[in-house]
N, C-alpha and C positions, 0 to 999 in steps of 0.2 A: 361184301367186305374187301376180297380179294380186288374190283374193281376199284375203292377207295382209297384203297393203298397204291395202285397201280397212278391212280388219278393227280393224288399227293404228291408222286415221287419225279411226278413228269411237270410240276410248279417251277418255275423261275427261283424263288426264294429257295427251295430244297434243295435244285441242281448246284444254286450261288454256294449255301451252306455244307452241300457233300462235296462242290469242287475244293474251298477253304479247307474243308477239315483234312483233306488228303492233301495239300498242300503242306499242311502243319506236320503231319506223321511225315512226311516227304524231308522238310529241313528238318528234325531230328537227328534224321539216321545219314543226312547229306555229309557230315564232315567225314565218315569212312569213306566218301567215294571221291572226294576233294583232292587234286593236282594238277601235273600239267605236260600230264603225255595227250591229253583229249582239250576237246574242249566244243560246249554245245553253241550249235551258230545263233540261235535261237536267242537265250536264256545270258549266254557271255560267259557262262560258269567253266570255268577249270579243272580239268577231272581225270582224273586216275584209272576211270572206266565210266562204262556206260552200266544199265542195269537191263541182267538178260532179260528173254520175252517172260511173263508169268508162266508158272505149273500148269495151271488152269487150262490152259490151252494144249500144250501135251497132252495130259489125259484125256480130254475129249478127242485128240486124235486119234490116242491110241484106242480109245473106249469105242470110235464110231467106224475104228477102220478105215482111215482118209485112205484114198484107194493112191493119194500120192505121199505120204506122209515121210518117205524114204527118199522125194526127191528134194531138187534145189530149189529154192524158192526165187525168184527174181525181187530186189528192193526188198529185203525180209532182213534184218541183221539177227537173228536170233538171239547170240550171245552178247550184244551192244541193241537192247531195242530202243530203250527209251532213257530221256536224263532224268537223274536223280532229282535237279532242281525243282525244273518245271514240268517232266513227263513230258516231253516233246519226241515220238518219234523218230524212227531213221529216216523213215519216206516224208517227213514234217521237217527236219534237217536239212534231207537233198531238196524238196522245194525252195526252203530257205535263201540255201548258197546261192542256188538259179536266181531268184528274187532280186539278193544283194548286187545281183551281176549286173540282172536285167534293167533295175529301176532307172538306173543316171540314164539310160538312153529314152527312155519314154518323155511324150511332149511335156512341158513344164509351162503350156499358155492356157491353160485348162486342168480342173481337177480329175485324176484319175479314176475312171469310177472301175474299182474290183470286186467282183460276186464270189464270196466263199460260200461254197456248194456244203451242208454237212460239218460246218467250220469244225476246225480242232483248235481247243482255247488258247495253245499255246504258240500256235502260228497265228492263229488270228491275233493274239496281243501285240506280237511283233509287228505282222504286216499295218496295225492302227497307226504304228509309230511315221510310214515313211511321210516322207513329205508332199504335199499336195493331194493326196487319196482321198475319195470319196468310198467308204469301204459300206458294203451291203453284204451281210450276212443271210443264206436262204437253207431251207430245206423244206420237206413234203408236210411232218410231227410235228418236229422237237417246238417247243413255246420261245425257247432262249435265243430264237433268231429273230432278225427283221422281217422279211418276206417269208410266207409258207408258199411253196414254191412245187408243184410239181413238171418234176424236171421235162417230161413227155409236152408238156405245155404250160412255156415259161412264160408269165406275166410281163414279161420286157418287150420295147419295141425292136423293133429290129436296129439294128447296129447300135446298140446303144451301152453293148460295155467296150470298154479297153482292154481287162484282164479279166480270166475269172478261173480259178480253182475247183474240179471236181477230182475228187481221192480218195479212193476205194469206195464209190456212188454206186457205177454204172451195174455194177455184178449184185445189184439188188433191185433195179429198175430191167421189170418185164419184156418191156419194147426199148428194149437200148438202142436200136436204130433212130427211129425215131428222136427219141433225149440226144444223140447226136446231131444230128437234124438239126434242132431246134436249138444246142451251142453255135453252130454254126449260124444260125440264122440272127442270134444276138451281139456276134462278136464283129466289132467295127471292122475294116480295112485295115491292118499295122498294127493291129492287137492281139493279144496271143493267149490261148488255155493251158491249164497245169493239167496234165492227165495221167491216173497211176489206176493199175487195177491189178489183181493176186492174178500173177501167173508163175507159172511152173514152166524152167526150165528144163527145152528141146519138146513142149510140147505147144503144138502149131494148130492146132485145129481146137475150135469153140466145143464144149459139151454143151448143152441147154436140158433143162428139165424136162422129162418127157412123159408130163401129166403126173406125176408122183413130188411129193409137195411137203411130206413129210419131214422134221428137222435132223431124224435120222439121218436118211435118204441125201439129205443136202449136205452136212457134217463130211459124210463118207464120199460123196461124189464132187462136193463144189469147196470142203475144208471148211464150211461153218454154217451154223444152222437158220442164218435168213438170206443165202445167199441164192442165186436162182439159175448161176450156170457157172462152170469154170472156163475164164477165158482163156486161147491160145495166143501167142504172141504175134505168127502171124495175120490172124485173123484178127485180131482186136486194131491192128494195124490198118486191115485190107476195110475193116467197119467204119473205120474214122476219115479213112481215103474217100470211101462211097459217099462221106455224107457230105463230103465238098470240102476237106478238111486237111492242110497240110502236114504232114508230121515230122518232125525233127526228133529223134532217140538221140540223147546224152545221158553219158554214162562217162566211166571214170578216162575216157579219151579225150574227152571236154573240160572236167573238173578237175583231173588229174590224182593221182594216186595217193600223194600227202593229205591234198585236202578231206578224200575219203576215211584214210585213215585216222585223221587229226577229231573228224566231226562224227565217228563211229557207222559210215555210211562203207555197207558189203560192195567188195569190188565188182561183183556182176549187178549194180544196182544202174537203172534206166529213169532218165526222166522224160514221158513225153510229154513234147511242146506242139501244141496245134498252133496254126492262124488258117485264115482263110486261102 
């Protein structure tokens, strides 16, 4: 039974109708958070604030004992997580800005082809909009994508994307080297990845699971329960290097301080940008 339900709830049609109906409770209660100290890059909406991260997730911090639950989170807005409108993250926001930056300079003699890794619905509605994109939606599950796609070995040929989107992926895929690897191996010459993964602040060194697998176990040591290591900043860095993989960190010295502010994006928030 319990499979049935499980079965159901992972349909196209039920994920369409749970995204709508939380859409609907969503513009309800949207004119309390409506003005114009903010405003989401995303969505276009005008806003008076952002809405903090959910309860839900505190208590299982506090419940599982995140053994970092007292530090700073990097790209994490806590008290601005997501908009009212359309639920669009902070780390969905700062892709966003990057996006609007990036696009005019990309070629325009050719359709853009971009792979969202794990799409989130309300970046992915936006990025359909630019002009000239060829957009392919993937992940390993979910039904509500185009390609099922296991990241360790991507169905693409080689150099054959332009852009492509993975965020908050990698700290759930076993052989992250490898699934590095193999971005690398799809991404053209002059084309560039969006990369974001939970890291905690002043902590530099990778944990990995060490045969214990438990959602306890991972709650408490990686901050949630299907994650499989917590990465460090510099090593998630020195990962991406090894696999042939440039990195540029933009953070609010790039996008500058207003626009962080304006778009509900934390001043210690990072965007990494790979190319080859």
């Amino acid at each position: 039974m319990f499979s049935a339900i499980k079965n159901i709830k992972s349909t196209v049609p039920y994920i369409t109708f749970r995204r709508y109906n939380k859409a609907l409770r969503r513009l309800a209660k949207l004119p309390g958070y409506l003005g114009t100290s903010h405003q989401c890059p995303i969505c276009g909406v005008g806003l008076r604030a952002f809405k903090p991260m959910w309860k839900s997730y505190g208590r299982n911090v506090e419940r599982f004992g995140y053994i970092h639950r007292d530090a700073e989170m990097e790209t994490f807005n806590l008290k601005a997580m997501t908009c009212p409108k359309c639920d669009a993250t902070d780390r969905e926001r700062l892709m966003a800005i990057y996006l609007d930056e990036a696009w005019p300079s990309l070629p325009k003699d050719k359709p853009v082809r971009l792979v969202d890794f794990a799409p989130a619905y309300p970046l992915s509605q936006k990025i359909k909009q630019y002009p000239g994109i060829a957009y392919r939606s993937a992940d390993l599950m979910r039904r509500d994508v185009q390609d099922n796609i296991d990241l360790t070995n991507i169905a693409y040929l080689d150099e054959s994307v332009d852009v492509f989107i993975c965020s908050h992926v990698l700290e759930h895929v076993p052989d992250d080297r490898k699934a590095m690897r193999e971005l690398r191996r799809i991404l053209r010459p002059g084309g560039f990845g969006l990369m974001l993964v939970p890291l905690v602040i002043g902590v530099d060194e990778t944990t990995e699971e060490q045969g214990e697998t438990s959602i306890e176990y991972r709650w408490k040591h990686f901050g949630m329960g299907d994650h499989v290591r917590q990465y460090g900043r510099r090593d998630f860095v020195d990962r991406l290097t090894a696999s042939g993989l440039k990195v540029d960190q933009l953070g609010v010295g790039h996008f500058g301080a207003e626009k962080f502010r304006r778009h509900g994006i934390a001043e210690n928030s990072v965007l990494y940008v790979v190319r080859r």
